[in-house]
Structures are given as structure tokens and as C-alpha cells.
N, C-alpha and C positions, 0 to 999 in steps of 0.2 A: 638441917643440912641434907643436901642430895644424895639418898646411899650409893656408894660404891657397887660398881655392879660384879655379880659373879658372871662367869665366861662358860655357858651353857654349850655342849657341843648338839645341835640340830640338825638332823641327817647331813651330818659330817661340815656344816657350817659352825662359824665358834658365832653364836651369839650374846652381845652383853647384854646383862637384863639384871635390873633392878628393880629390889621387894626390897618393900615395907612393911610391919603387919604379920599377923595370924590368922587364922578364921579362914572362914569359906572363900574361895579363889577368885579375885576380879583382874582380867586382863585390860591392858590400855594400850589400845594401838595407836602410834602417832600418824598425823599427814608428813605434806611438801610444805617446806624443806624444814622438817621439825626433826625431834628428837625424843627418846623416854624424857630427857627432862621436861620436854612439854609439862609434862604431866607432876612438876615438881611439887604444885598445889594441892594438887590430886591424892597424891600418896600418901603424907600422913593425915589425911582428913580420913581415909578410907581406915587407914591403920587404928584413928584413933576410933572408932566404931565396931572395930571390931573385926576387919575382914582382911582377906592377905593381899595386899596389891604388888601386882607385875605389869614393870612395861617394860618390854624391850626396845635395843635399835633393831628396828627390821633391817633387812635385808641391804646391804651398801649404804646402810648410813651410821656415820659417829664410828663406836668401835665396833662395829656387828660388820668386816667386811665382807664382801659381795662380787660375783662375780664377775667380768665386766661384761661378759656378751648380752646381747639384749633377750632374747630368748629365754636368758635364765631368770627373769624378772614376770614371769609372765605370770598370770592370774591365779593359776596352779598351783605353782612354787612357792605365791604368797600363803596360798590358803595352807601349802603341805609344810611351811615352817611354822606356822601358827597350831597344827597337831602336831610336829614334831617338837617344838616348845612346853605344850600338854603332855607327850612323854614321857620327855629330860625330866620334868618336875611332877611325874606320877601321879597327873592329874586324869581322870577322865574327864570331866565336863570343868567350864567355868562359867560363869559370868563376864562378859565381854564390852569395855568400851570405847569407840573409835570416833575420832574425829580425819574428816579430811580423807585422805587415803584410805586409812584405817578406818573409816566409815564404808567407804567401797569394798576393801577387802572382807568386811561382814557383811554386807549387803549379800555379796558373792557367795559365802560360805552357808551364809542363810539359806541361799536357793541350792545349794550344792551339796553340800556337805553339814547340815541344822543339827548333826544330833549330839554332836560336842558343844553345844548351847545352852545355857541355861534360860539367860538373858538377856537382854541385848540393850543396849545405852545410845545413840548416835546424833553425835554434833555436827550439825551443820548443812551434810549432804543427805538427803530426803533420798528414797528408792523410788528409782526411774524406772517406769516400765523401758522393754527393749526398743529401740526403734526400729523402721523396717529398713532400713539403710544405715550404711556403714557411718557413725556420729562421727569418724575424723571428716570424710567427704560432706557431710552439713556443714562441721565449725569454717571449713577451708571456704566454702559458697557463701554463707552468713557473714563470716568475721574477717576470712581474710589471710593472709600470710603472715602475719604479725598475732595473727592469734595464739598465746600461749602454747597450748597444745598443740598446734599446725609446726608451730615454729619449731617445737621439738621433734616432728620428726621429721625433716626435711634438712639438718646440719648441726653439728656439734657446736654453734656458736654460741647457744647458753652454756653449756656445760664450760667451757674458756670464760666467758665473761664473768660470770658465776665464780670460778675458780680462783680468778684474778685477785680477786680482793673478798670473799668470802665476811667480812665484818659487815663494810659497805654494804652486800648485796641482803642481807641478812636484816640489817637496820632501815634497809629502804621495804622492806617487806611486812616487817612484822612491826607493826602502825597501827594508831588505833584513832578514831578521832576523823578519818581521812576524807569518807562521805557517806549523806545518807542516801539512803535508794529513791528517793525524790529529786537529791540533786546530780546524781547518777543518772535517771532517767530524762535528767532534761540536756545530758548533754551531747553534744552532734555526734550522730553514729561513730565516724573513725577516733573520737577520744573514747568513747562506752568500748573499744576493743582493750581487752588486757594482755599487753607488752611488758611482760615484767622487763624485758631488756630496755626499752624506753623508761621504766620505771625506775630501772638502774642506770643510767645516764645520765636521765634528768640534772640538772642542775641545782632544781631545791628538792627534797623531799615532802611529801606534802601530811595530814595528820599528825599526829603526835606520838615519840617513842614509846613503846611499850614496854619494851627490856632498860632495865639500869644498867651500869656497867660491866658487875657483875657478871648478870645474865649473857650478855654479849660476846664475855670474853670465851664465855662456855661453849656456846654455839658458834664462834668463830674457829677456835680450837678446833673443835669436834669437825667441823666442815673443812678445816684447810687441811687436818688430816686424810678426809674418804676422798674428798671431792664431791664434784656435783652430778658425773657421769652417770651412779648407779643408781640415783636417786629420778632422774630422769630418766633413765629406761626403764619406768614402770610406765611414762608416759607414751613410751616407744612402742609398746604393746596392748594399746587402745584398739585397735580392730581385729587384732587377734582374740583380747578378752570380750569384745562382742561377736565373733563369730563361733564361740564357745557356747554362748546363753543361747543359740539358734535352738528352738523346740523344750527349754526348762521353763519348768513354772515357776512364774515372779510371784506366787503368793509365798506370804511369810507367814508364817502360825506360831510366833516365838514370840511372847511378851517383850515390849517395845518401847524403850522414854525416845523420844526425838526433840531433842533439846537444839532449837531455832536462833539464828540470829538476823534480827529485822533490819541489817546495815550489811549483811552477805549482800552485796552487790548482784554474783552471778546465780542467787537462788531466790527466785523468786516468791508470791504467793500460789502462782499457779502451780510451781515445782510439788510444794508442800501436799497442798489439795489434792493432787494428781497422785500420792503415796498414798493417802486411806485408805481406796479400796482394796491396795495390795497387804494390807498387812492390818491384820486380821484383830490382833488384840495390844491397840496402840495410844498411849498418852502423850500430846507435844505440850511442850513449852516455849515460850519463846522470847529470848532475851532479848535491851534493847543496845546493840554492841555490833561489831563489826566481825570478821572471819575466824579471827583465831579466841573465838568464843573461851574457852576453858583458861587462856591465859590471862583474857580481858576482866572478865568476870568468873573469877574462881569460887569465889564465894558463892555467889549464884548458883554453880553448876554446881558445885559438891553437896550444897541442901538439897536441889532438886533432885540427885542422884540418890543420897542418903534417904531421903522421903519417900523416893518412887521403889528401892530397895526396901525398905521395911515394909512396905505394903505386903500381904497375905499371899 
């Protein structure tokens, strides 16, 4: 069972965070639009090994709420809930694993702020070097209006649509099975844009569910509670959080698993490759599964974590 969370107060935010487990501290950050339960696989594999696992809901999401301006979501605030979390529970350092979001908000905190690190675990999203222009003005030239991130900062219509039926939008999302980066890459430019709003329209859903009932009803709950508002203005503050990294060093010196998935559609190989040079002392893996990796393939991801953990 998913433990109950206690209601941690972080510089004056309540958030709920749920541990499993003893032992030396692994934190689990989740992405969009997930939840600690992400990580419901996660938790007692770590526990039964020996080691204390924490994930929270960050910041406006589930029952961790948040507050609605967009400014209070900014890269900062992510990183200072994540030492203020450290703490609430009298840790100095942890061991850290993120997917999605939560992979960018370590990414961050690596060039930032490394010394509350031990370790670092990251699904999915690879470490971008900075570009030399503002990436929402590429996405909007490349991809378009309809591009995911553009679309969010340009109108609250995801956050409504999103809202509306929270199961729906949740179910058309989190898919597994849907495509591989081969039949992705052969199809005409304006379908390779991702609309999750189109994606939530659609008609059929395409790949196959990944949550059972269950899980659904979990994430449904949890979301028709916060909303979608707060969870999206973390994307509302894309060119603010790169006009922050102006002049930091993108090298990383923190021991590093980078645990892949060869059916992420938006990360490529060159994405991958393009992270070596920055980070310094790094082992990948790479699974063969689509985005929401840890929940696709849990079993995978907990050996590999467990493995790359005992190592010396």
C-alpha cells in the first residue's frame, strides 16, 4: 500500500511527503502531471534494501498546495523547497531521484546549489547545455503554437481543459505502447508537434493504458483537487529559469545513473550524447519503453538504481 503522507511544513508551505524505509536518505522528485505516487514502485523496493525513501508532492500538486502566482514556481523556489524539505526532516545531504521535472529541477540544483547532493539518479531528461537564445522563442519558430510549452504560456486553456475532466486527461496521457521513435520520426512535421490538448480531444486514445483502475482513481482525486494551474506554471517560467543559468557552469561533478528511454519521443540520441561532456562522472542505461519510464518499467528501474547504488 501507498504510505500516508505526513504534512511537512517547508518554509511556511505544508507539504505532503511520503517515506518508506530506514537507512541513508533517497529523495524522489516527480514530473508533469505526476504525483509522489509515481513513485509507488519505487518506495518499497528502496525500503526493502535498506534505505529511507521520500517523495513529495512538490509544489501545487496533489496535496502539497501551491501558490497560484506564476513567479512563485520559478526555478528558485523549486530548488529552495527541496533544501527546505532537507530541513523539516534534519537531513543534510541526500541522494536524489528525479524524473521529468524533477529531473530538471536537479539538473538545476547540480549547477546551483551541488553541495546538498550526494548522488544523483535521472529519468528521462539528459542535461542541456544552455542555449544562446531564449528555448521558449525556438519551440514557438520550430514547433509552433500548438507546441506544448508555447501553448502554455500564451492562455490558461490547458489549465480549463485539463481541469474539466482530470481522469480523461490523465488516461490519455500516461500510455504506454503509443510509438516508437522510428514511427515518430516518419511522421509529417505538424503531427511530430505535441498538443497534449489535441491529445485530449482526440477521439481515440492511441497506445495502451498504463494505470489500472485503481491507480487512476488516485491521480484523478489528487488532480481534481489542486488543479492543473500550479502544475503549469512551472512551465510559465521557462525563460525566466534560462535567463538565470546566463554565465553558470553546466558542468556537473556529482556521480550520475541516467536511466534512458529509447521510445521518449522528444529525447533524442543526440540529446543523450550531447550530456557526456557535461557531467563528469556518469553511467546511462537505457530502457526499451516510452516516457513515463519508472512506471513502465519499475522493475528495470529499481535494479538499475539498486545496482548503481551499491556500487563503491
Amino acid at each position: 500500500m501507498f504510505p500516508k503522507p505526513a504534512f511537512v511544513d517547508v518554509n511556511g508551505l505544508e507539504m505532503a511527503v511520503h517515506e518508506q524505509g530506514d537507512g541513508d536518505p533517497v529523495v524522489l522528485l516527480h514530473g508533469f502531471p505526476e504525483l509522489a505516487y509515481s513513485w509507488r514502485h519505487q518506495l518499497p523496493a528502496l525500503a526493502a534494501a535498506g534505505l529511507r525513501a521520500i517523495a513529495p508532492d512538490q509544489r501545487g500538486y496533489g496535496q502539497t498546495k501551491g501558490p497560484a502566482n506564476v513567479a512563485d514556481c520559478r526555478m528558485q523556489q523549486l530548488i529552495a523547497d527541496v533544501h527546505g524539505l532537507l530541513d523539516a526532516l534534519e537531513l543534510e545531504t541526500a541522494t536524489f531521484i528525479g524524473h521529468d521535472w524533477g529531473a530538471l529541477v536537479l539538473w538545476n540544483m547540480a549547477m546551483l546549489a551541488p553541495e546538498r547532493i550526494d548522488r544523483l539518479v535521472i529519468l528521462n531528461i539528459p542535461h542541456f547545455p544552455r542555449s544562446p537564445v531564449d528555448p521558449v522563442g525556438i519551440m514557438r519558430e520550430r514547433f509552433g503554437k500548438d507546441f506544448y510549452i508555447v501553448n502554455f504560456q500564451d492562455s490558461d486553456e490547458a489549465d480549463r481543459l485539463f481541469g474539466a475532466d482530470p481522469r480523461h486527461f490523465i488516461n490519455r496521457m500516461m500510455r504506454k505502447n503509443q510509438l516508437t521513435r522510428e514511427q515518430f520520426e516518419k511522421l509529417p512535421p505538424p503531427y511530430q508537434v505535441v498538443s497534449l490538448l489535441r491529445q485530449t480531444l482526440a477521439e481515440q486514445a492511441s497506445g495502451d493504458a498504463l494505470l489500472d483502475d485503481e491507480e487512476l482513481d488516485y491521480y484523478t482525486a489528487r488532480f481534481a483537487q489542486s488543479g492543473f494551474t500550479g502544475p503549469i506554471n512551472w512551465y510559465r517560467n521557462w525563460t525566466h529559469n534560462w535567463e538565470q543559468l546566463e554565465g553558470v557552469s553546466h558542468q556537473i561533478d556529482i556521480p550520475t545513473l541516467f536511466v534512458g528511454a529509447s521510445n521518449d519521443v522528444l529525447i533524442g540520441p543526440q540529446h543523450i550524447e550531447g550530456m557526456k561532456p557535461l557531467v563528469k562522472d556518469l553511467t546511462i542505461h537505457m530502457l526499451d519503453c516510452g516516457h513515463w519510464t519508472q512506471q513502465e518499467k519499475p522493475d528495470d528501474v529499481n535494479r538499475l538504481v539498486l545496482e548503481w547504488l551499491a556500487r563503491p
